[in-house]
N, C-alpha and C positions, 0 to 999 in steps of 0.2 A: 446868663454870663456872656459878655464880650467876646468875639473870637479876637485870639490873641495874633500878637505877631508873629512872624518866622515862622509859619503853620508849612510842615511836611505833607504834600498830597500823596495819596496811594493808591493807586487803582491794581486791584487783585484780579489776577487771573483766576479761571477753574483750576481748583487742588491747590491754589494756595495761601495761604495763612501771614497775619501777621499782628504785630504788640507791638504798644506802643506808648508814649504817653500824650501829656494836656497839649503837646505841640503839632496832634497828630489828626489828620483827617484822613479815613478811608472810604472809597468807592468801590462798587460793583456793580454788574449787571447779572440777574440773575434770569432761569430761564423754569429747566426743571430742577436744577441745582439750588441746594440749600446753603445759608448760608448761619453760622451763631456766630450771635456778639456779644462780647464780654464787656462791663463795664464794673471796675469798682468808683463807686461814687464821692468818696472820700479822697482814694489818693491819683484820682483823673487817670487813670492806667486802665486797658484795656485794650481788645482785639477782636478779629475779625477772622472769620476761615470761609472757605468757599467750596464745597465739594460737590462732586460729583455722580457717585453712587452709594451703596451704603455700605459695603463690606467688599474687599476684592476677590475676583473668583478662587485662587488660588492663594493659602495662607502666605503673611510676607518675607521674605528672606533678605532683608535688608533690614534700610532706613524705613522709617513710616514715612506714608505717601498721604499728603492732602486729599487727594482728588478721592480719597473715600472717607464715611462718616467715621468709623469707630477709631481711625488713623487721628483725622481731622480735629477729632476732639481729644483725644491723648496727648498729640502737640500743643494744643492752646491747654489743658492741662500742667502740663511741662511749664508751659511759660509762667502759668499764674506761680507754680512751687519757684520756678526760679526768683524771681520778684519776693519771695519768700511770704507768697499769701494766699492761705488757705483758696482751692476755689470754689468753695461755697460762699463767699463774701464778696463775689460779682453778681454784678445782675445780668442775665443771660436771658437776648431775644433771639426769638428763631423768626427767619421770613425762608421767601422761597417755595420751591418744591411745585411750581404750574404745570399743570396737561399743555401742553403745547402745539398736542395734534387731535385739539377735541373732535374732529370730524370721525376720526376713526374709533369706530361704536366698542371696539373691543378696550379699547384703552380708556374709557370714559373713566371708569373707576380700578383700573388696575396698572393705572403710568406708573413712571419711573420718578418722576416728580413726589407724588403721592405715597410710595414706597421711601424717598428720601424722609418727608417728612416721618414717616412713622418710625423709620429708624435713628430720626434725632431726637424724639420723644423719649423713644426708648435708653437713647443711650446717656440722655442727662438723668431719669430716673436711675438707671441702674452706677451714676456715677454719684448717686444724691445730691443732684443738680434743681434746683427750681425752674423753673420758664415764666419771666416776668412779663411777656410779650410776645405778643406772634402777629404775622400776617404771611400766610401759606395757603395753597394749592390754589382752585380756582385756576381761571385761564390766562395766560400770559406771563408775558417777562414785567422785570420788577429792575427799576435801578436803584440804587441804595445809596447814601452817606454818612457815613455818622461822622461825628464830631465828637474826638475823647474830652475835651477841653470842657461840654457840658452833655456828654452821653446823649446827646441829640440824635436820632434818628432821622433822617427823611427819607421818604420813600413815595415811589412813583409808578403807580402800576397801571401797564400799555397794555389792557385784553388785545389780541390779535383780533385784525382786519379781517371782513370778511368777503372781501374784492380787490384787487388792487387798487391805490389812489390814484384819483385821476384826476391834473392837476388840471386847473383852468385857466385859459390863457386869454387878456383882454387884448 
């Protein structure tokens, strides 16, 4: 499909969230942070969240906060009911969740990246959610865009350097 015209750009910060429809492109950059995207394929509507850890330390006493998963997906939840459509009749990818500090032997296999993704596993199982997609953990950041207009994904993953670059000059 053509990208359309009048296209709204979006670039999401960490914790947060957004919906939208076929006139909608959103970005991120992701690091340890995960991010799920929604797409129904039929009526081009969909979203994006971007969070940060997977539960907050402390239960919430407000509004739900993006910047943790089980918040993160309740909102985009919310969204698909308001649109008034089931959300089990999105397609739902997850990327995200890199070691970012693989040097450090203790965090090899027990980052915060890593704990992200297991807790967005979890929490679309336990919402009877599918995972049609993924590309998670491993080393580095990831930039992201989708395109609601054709559920398009791209994605761009930068393993971290392991020196500084060192530009050369003629």
């Amino acid at each position: 499909m053509r990208k359309p015209t009048g296209i709204v750009e979006i670039f999401l910060q960490p914790g947060e969230l957004y919906f939208g429809d076929r006139y909608t492109r959103i970005r991120t950059l992701l690091g340890s942070c995960v991010s799920l995207v929604s797409w129904h394929p039929e009526l081009l509507i969909g979203g994006m969240c971007h969070f940060m850890l997977p539960t907050r330390p402390q239960p919430p006493t407000g509004e739900l906060d993006g910047r943790y998963g089980d918040e993160a997906i309740e909102l985009m939840l919310r969204e698909a009911r308001t649109h008034g459509i089931p959300p089990g009749e999105f397609r739902i990818q997850l990327f995200g969740g890199g070691n970012m500090f693989p040097a450090i032997g203790r965090q090899k296999d027990n980052h915060v990246g890593k704990k992200n993704v297991e807790a967005a596993k979890q929490l679309l199982q336990a919402h009877g959610l599918s995972c049609h997609g993924a590309h998670v953990e491993g080393v580095g950041h990831r930039n992201l865009i989708f395109d609601l207009w054709s559920g398009q994904v791209s994605l761009k993953h930068i393993p971290p350097t392991s020196h500084p670059r060192q530009d050369k000059h003629a």
